[in-house]
C-alpha positions in Angstrom: 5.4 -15.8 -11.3 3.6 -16.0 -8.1 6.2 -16.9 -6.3 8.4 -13.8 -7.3 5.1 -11.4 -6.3 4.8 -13.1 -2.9 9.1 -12.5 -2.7 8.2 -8.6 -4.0 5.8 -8.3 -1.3 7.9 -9.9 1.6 10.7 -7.2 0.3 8.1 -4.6 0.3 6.7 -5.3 3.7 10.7 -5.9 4.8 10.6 -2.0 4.1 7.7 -1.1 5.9 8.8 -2.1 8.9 12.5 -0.4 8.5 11.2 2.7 7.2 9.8 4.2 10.1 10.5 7.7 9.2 8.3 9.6 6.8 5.0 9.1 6.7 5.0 9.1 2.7 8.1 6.5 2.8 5.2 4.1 4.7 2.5 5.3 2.2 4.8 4.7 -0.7 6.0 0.9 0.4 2.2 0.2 1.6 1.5 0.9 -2.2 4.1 -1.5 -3.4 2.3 -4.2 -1.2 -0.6 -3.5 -2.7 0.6 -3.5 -6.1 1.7 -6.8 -5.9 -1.4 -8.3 -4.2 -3.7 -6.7 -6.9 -1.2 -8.6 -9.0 -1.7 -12.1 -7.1 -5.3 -12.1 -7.2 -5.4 -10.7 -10.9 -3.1 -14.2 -11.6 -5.1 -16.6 -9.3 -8.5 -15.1 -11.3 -6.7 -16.3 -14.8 -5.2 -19.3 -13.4 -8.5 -20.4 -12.1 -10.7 -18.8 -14.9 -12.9 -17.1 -12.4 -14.5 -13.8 -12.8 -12.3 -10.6 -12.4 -15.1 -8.9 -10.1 -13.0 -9.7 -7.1 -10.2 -7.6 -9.0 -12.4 -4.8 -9.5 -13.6 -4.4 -6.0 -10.3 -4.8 -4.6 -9.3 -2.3 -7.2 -11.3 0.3 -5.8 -10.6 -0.6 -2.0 -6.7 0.5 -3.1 -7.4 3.4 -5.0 -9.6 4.6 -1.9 -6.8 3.7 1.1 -4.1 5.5 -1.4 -6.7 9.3 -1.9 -7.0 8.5 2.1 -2.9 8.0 2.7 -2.6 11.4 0.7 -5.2 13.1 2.3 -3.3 12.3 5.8 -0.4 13.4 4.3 -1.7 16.7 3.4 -2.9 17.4 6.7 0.2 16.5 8.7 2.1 19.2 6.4 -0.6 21.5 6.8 -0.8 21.4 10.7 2.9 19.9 11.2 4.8 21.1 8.6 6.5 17.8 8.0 5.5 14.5 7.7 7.2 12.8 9.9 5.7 9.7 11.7 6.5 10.9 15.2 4.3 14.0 14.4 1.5 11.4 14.7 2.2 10.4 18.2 0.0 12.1 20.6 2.8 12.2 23.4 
């Protein structure tokens, strides 16, 4: 099972670095790594029956970075009117 979340997050960072588009395509397969990782350590805290306080922190280290991702996103559309990547580049 670990071995299929570590596959999932190679395909998942195989995206990231094709995608190079949309800022929310980025956002969205930066989530899917993130997924999966939550999931590794969630299986490494059952497999070695150690507390799930590293899950929770981690938890809420994701679900900040994701409110932060959509707040960029929402001002890129509001001062770009897209959200394309290359709106990011200062040249």
């Amino acid at each position: 099972m670990i071995n299929f979340c570590f596959i999932l997050m190679f395909f998942g960072l195989l995206s990231l670095s094709l995608v190079r588009s949309h800022v929310f395509l980025c956002l969205i397969s930066l989530e899917f790594i993130v997924i999966y990782l939550l999931l590794i350590i969630y299986l490494y805290c059952l497999l070695y029956s150690s507390s799930l306080y590293i899950y929770i922190v981690m938890l809420t280290f994701y679900v900040c970075e994701g409110v932060l991702g959509l707040s960029l996103i929402l001002l890129l559309i509001r001062c770009h009117s897209n959200d394309y990547l290359s709106s990011l580049y200062m040249w």
